[in-house]
MDTraj code that builds the backbone (N, CA, C; nanometers):
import mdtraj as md
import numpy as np

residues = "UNK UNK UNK UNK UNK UNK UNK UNK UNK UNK UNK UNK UNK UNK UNK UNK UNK UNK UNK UNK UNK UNK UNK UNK UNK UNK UNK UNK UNK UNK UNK UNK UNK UNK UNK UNK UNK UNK UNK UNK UNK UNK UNK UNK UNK UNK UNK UNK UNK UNK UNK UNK UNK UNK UNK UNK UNK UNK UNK UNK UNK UNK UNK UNK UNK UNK UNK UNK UNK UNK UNK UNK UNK UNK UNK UNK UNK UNK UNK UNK UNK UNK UNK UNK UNK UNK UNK UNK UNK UNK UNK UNK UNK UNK UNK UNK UNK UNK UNK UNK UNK UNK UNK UNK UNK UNK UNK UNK UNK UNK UNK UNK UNK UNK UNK UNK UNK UNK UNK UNK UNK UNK UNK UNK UNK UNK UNK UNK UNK UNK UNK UNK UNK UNK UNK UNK UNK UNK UNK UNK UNK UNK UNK UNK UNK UNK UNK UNK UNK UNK UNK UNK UNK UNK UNK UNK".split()
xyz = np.array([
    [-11.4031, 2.9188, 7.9832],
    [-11.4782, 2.8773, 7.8651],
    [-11.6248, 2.8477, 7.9006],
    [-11.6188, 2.7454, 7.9965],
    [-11.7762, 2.7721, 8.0624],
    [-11.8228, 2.8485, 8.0769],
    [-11.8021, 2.9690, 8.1190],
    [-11.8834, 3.1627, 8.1867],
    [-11.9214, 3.2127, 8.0124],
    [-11.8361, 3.1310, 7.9020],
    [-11.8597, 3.1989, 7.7755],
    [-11.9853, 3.1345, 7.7173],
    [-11.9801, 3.0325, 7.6979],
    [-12.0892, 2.8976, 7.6648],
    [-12.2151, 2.9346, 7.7339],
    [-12.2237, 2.9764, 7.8576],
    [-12.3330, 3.0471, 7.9614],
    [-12.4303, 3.1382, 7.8768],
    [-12.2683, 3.2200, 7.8925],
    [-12.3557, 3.3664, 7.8242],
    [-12.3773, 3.3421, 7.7015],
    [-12.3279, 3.2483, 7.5635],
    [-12.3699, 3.2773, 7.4479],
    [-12.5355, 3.1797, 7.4570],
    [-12.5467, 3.1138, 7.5197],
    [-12.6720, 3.0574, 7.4988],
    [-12.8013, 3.1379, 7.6218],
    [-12.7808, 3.1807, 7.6914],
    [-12.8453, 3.2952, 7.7824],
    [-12.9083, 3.3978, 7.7197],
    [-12.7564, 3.4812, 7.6109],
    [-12.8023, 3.5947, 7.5510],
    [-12.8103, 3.5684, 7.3464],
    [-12.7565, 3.4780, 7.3182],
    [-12.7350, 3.4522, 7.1652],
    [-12.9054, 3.4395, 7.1509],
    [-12.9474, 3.4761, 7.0362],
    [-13.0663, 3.4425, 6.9561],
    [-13.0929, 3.3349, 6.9292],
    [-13.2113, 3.1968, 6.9916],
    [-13.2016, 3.1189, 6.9527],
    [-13.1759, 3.0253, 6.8037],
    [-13.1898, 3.1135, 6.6925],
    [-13.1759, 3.0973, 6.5303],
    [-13.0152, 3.0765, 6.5087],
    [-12.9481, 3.2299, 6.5960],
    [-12.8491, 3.1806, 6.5822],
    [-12.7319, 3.0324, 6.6384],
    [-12.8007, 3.0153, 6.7997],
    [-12.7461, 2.8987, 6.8303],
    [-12.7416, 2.7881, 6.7856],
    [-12.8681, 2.7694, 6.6925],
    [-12.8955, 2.6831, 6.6345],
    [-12.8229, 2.6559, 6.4675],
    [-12.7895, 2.7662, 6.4479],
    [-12.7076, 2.7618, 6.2742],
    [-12.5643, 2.7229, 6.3653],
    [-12.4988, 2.7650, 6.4567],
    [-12.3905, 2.7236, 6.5487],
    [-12.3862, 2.5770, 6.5267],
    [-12.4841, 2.5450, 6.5949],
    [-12.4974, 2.3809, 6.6285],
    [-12.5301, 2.3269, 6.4984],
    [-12.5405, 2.3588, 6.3620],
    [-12.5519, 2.2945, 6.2708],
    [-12.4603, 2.2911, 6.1941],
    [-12.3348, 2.4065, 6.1597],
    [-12.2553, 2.4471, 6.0937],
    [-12.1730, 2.3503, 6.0890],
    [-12.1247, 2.3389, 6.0101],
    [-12.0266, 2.2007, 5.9466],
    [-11.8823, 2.2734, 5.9816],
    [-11.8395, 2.3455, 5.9701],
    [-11.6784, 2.4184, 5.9727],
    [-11.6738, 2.3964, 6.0955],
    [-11.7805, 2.4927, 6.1933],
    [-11.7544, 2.4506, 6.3805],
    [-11.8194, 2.3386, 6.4262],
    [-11.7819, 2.2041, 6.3769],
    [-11.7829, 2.0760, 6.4240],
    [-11.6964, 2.0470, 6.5293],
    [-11.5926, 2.0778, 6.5136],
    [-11.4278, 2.0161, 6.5733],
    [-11.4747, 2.0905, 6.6809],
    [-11.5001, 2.2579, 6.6826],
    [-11.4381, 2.3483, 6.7847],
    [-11.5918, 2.2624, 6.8935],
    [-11.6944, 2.2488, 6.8272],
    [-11.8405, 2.2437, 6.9160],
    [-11.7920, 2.1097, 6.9840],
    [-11.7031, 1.9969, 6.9291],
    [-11.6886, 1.8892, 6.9695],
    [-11.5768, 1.8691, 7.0858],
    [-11.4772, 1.9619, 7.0690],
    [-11.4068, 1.9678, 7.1757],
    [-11.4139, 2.0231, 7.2782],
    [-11.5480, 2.1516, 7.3185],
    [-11.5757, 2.1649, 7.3823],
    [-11.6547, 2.0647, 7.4623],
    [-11.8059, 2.0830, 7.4014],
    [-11.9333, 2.0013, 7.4241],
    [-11.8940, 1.8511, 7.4634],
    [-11.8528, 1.7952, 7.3956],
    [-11.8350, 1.6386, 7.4282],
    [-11.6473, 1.5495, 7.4000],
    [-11.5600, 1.6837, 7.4888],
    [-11.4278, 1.5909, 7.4403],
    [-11.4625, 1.4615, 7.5170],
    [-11.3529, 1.3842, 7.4151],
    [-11.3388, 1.2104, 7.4456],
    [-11.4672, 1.1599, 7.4521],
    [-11.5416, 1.2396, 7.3091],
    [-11.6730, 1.1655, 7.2922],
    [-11.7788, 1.1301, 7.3999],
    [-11.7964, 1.1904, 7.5065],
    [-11.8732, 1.2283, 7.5958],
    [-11.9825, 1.3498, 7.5884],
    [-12.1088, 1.3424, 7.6601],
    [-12.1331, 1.5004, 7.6825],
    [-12.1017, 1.5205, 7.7629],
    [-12.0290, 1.6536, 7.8277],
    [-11.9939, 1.7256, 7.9223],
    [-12.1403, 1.7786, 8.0326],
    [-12.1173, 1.7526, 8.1672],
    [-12.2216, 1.7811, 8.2677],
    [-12.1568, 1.8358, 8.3278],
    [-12.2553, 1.9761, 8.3352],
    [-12.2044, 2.0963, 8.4403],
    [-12.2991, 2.0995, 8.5583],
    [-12.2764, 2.1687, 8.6626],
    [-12.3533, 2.1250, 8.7678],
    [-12.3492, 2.3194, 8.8502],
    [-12.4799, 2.3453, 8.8957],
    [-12.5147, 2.4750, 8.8956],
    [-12.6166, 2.4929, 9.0210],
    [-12.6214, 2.6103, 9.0573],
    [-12.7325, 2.5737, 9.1957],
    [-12.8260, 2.6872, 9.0933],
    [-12.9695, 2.6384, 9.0908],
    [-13.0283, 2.6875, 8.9972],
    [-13.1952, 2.7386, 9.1368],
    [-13.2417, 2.7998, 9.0955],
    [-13.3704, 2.9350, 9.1891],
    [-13.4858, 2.9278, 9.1013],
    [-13.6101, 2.8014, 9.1449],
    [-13.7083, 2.8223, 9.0405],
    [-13.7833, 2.8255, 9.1123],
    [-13.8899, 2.8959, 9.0989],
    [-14.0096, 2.9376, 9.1173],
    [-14.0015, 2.9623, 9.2901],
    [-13.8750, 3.0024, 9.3492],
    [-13.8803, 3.0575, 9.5048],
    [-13.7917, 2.8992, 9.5643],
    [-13.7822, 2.7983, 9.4609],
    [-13.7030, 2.7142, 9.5271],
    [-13.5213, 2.6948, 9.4656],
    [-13.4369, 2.6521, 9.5728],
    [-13.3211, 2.6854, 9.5379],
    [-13.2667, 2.5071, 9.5729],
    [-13.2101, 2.4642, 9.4714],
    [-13.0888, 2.3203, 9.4317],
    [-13.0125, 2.3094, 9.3126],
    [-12.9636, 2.2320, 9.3772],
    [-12.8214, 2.1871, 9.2718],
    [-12.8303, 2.1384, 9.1548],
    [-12.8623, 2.1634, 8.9934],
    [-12.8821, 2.0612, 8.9359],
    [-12.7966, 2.0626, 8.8009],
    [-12.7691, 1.8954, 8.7992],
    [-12.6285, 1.9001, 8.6949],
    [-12.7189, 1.8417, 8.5652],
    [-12.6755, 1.9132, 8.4535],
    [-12.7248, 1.8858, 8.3517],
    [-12.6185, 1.9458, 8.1811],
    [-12.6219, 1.8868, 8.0711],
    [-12.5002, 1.9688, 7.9865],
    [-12.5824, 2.1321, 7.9910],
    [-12.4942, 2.1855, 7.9203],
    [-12.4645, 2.3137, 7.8969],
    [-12.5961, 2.3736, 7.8883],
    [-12.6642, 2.3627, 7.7809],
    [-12.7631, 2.3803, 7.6950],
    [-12.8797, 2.3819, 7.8318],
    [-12.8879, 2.2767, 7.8125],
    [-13.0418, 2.2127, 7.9619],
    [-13.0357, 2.3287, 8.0584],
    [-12.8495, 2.3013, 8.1466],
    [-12.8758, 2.3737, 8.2198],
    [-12.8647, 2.5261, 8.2112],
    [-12.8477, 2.6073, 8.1234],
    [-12.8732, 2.7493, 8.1298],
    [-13.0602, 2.7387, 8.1016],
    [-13.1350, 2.6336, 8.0269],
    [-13.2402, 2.6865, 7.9812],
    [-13.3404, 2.6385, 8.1708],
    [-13.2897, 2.5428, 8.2485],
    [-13.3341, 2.5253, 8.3545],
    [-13.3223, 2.6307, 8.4882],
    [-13.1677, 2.7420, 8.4533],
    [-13.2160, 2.8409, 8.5334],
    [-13.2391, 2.9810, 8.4503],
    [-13.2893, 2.9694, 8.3327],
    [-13.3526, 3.1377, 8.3269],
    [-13.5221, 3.0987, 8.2678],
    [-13.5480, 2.9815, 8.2267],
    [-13.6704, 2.9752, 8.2456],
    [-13.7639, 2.8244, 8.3238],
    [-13.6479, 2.7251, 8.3752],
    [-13.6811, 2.6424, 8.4093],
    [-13.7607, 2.5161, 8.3153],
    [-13.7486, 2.4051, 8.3405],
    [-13.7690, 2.3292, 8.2341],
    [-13.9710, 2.2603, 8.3137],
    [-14.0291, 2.2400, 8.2162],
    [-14.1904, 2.2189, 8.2211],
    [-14.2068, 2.2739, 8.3584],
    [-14.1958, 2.4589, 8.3124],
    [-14.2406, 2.5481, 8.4489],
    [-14.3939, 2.5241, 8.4673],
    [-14.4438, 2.4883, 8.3356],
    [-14.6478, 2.4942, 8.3618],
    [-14.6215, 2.4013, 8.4368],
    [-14.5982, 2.2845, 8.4064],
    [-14.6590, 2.1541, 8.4315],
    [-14.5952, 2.1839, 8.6181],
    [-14.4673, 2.2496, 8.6781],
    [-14.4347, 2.2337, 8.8460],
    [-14.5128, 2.3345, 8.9008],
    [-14.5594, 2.4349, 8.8219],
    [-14.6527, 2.5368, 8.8506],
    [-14.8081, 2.4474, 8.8704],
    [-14.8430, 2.4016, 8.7769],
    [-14.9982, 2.3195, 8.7989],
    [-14.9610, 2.2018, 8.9241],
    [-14.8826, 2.1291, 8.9403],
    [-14.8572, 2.0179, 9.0470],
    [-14.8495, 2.1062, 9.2075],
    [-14.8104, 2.2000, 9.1791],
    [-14.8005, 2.3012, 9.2760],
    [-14.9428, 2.3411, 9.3494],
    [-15.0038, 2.3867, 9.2317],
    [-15.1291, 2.4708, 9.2517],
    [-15.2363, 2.3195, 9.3109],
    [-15.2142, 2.2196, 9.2358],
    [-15.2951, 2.1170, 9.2769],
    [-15.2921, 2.0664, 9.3985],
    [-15.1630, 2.0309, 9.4831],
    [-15.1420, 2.0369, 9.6017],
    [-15.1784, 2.1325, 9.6661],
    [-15.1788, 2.2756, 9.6419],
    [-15.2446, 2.3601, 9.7825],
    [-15.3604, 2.3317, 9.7558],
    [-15.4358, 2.3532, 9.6703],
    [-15.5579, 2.3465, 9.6487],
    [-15.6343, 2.2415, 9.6696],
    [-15.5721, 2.1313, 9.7235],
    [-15.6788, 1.9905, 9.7812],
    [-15.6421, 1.9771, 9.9029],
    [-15.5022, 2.0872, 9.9531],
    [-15.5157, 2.1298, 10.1521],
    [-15.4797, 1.9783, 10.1662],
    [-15.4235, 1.8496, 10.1238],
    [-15.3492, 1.8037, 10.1515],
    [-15.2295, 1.8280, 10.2005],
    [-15.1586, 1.7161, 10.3373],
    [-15.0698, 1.7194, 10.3724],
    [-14.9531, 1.6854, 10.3622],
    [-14.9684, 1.5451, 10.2810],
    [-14.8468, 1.4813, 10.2595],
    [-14.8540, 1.4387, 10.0970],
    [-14.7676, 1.4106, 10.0367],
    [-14.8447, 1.3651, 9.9001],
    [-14.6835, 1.2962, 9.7881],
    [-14.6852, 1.2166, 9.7200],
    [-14.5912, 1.1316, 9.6944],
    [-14.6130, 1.1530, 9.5117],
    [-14.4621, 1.1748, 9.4910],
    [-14.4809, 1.1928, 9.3267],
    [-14.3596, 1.1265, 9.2787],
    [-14.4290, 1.0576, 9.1617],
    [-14.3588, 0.9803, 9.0741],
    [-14.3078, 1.0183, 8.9296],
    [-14.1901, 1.0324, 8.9214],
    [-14.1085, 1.0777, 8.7728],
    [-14.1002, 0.9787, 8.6909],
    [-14.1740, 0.9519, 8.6227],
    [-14.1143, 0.8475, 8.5244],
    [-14.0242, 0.9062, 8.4027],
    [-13.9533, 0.8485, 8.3582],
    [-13.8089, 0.9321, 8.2593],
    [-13.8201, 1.0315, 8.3218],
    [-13.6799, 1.0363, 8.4370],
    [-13.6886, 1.1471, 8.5240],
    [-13.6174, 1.2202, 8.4314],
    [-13.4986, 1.1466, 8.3016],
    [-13.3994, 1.2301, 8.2648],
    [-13.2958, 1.3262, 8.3626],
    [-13.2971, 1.4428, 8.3412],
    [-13.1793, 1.4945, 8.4088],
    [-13.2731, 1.5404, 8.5690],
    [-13.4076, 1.5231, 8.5830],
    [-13.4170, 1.5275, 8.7568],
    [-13.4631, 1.6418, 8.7506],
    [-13.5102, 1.7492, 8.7056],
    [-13.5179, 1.9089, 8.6851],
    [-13.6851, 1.9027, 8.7908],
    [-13.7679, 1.8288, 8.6858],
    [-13.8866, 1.8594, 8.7681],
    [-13.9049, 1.8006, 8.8884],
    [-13.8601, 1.6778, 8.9264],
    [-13.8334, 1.6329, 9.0558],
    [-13.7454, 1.7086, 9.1877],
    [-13.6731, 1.7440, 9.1350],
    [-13.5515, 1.8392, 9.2152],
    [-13.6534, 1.9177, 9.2850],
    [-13.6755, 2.0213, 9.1336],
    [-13.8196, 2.1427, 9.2009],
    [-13.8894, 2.1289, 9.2389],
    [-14.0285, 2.0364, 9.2330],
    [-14.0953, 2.0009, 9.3349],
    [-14.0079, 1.9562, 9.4821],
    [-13.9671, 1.8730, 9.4816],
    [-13.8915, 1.8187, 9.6093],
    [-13.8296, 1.9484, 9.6715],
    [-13.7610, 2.0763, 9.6648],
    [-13.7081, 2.1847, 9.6892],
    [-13.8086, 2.2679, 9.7249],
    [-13.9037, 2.2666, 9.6679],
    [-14.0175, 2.3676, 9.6656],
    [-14.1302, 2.3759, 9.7172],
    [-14.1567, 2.2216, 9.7438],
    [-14.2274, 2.1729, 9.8356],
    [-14.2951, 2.1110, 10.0051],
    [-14.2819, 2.1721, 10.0969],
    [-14.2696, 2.1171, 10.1758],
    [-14.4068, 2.0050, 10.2062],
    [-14.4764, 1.9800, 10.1378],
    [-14.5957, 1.8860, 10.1514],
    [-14.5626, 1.7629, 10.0537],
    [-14.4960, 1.7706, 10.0204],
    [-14.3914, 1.6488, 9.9013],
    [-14.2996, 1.5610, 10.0099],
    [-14.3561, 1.4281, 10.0866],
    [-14.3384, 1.3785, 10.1450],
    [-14.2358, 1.2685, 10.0711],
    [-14.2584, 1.2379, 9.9557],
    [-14.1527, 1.1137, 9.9209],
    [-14.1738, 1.1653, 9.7322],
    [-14.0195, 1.1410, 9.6969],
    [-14.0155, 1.1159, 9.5473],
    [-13.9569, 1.0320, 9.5054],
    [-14.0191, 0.9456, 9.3796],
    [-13.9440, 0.8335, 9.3631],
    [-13.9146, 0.8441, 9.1945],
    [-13.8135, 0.8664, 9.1614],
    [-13.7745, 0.9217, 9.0229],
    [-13.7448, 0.7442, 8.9607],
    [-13.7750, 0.7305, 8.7962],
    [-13.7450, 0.5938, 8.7398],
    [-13.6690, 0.6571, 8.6081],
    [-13.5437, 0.6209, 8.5986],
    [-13.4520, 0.6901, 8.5086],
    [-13.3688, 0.4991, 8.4993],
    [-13.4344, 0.5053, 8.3356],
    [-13.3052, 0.3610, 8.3056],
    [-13.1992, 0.3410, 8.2640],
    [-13.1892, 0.4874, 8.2185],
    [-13.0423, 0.5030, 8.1567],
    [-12.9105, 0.4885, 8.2242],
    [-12.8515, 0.4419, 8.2114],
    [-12.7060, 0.4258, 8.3423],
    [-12.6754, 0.5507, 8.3675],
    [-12.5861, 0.6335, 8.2881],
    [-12.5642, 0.7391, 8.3294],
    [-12.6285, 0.8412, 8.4044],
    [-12.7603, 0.8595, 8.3306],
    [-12.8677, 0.9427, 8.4031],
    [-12.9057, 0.8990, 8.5252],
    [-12.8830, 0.7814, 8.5312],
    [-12.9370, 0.7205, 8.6567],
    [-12.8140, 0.7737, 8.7691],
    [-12.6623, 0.7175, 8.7218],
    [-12.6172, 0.7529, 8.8562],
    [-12.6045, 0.9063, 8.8965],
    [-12.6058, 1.0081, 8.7053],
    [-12.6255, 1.1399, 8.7673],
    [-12.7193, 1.1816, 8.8682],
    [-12.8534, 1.1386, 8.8315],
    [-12.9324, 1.0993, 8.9565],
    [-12.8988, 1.1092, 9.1337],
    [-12.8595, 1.0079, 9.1309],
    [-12.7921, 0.9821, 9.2096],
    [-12.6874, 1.0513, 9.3152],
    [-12.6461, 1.1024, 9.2211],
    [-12.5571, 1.2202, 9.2815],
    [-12.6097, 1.3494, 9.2885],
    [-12.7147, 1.4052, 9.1995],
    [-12.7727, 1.5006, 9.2450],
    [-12.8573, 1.5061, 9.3547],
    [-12.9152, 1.3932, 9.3907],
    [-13.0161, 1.3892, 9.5337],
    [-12.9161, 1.4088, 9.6762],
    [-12.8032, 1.3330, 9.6754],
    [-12.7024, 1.3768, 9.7452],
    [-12.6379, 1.5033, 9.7204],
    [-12.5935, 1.5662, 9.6275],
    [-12.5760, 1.6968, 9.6589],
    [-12.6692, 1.7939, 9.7117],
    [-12.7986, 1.7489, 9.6863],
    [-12.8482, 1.8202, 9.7318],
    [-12.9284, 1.7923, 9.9261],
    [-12.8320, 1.7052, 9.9555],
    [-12.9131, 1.6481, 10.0799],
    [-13.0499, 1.5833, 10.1198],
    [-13.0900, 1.5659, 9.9979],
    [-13.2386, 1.5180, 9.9844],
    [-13.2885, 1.3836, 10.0624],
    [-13.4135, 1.3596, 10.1292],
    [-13.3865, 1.2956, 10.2224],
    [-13.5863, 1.2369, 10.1766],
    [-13.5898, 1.1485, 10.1643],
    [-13.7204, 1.0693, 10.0946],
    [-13.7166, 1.1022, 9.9317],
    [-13.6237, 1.0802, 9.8896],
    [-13.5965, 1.1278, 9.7598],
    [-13.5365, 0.9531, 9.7090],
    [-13.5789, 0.8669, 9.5838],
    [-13.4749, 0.7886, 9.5554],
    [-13.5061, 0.8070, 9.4168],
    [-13.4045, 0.7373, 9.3562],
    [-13.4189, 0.6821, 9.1907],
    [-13.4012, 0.5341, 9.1801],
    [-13.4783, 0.4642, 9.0741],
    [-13.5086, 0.3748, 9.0482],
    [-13.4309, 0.3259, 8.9331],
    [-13.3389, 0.2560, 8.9119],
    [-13.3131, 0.1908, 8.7447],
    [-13.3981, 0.1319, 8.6782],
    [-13.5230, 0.1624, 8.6560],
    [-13.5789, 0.0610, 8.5298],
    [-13.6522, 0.1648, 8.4899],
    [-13.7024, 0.1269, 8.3908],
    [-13.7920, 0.1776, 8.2872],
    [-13.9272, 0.1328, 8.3005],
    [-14.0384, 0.2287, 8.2426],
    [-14.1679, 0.2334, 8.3513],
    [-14.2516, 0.2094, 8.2165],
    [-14.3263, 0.1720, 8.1815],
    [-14.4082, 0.1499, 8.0535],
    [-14.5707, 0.0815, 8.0799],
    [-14.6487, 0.0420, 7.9823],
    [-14.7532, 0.0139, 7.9668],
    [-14.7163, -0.1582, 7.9131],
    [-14.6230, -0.1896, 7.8791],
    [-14.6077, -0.3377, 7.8858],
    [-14.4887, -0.3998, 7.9236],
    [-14.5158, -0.4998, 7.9365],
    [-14.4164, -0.5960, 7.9604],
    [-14.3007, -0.6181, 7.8768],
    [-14.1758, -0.6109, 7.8715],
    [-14.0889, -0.6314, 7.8037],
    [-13.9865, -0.5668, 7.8088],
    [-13.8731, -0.6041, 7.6876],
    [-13.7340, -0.5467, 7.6738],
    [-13.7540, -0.4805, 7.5292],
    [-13.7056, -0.3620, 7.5217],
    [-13.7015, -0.2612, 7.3937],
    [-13.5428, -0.2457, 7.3315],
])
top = md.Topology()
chain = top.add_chain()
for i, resn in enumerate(residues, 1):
    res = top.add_residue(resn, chain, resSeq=i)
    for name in ("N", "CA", "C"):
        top.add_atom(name, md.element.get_by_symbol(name[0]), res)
traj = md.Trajectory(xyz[None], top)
């Protein structure tokens, strides 16, 4: 069922995935796939971006769109280009709402002048997915942080 879910969102028309995901009749069938026992379902994939290769678990959706076009390819493409281009050696980047880890992963994979990453994900879950993706992937100056990163002080 997974290899099917792959391919319909890989090759389906995005208009149509989207009348899918809205349709009232395939509620049940989208729900027992996507999120039985009221969960979302996380699949976990070794994904090849931009010449770098890791593990990254994310639902269905995320992760097919993280390996056929990668998720904010400008923005790991410009962080990229900015590092060669100031011929720095070592250099330390911070994720704030790392969410599912995509752009952190890739830099950290892709980088060998990416000396330390420190991802801030407050969400529990995301956090320990986190967690487990830096270890699957053997990552080694890599951590995540539980809190939430903002411009003030407080609880939301």
């Amino acid at each position: 069922m997974i290899a099917v879910l792959k391919l319909a969102y890989k090759f389906l028309p995005k208009n149509l995935i989207n009348w899918i995901g809205k349709n009232r009749m395939l509620q049940g069938i989208r729900t027992s796939i996507l999120r039985p026992d009221g969960k979302l379902v996380i699949h976990r994939d070794r994904i090849t971006f931009d010449g770098a290769s890791f593990i990254f678990q994310a639902p269905m959706r995320t992760l097919v769109k993280a390996s056929t076009k990668g998720i904010e390819p400008g923005l790991i493409r410009h962080l990229k280009r900015v590092i060669r281009d100031t011929g720095k050696t070592s250099y330390n980047v911070f994720d704030i709402g790392a969410n599912y880890g995509f752009v952190s992963l890739a830099l950290r994979a892709g980088d060998p002048n990416i000396s330390q990453v420190v991802m801030f994900e407050p969400h529990p879950r995301l956090h320990a997915l986190l967690e487990e993706s830096i270890s699957l992937n053997q990552f080694r100056n890599v951590k995540v942080e539980h809190l939430a990163v903002g411009d003030q002080v407080g609880i939301s």
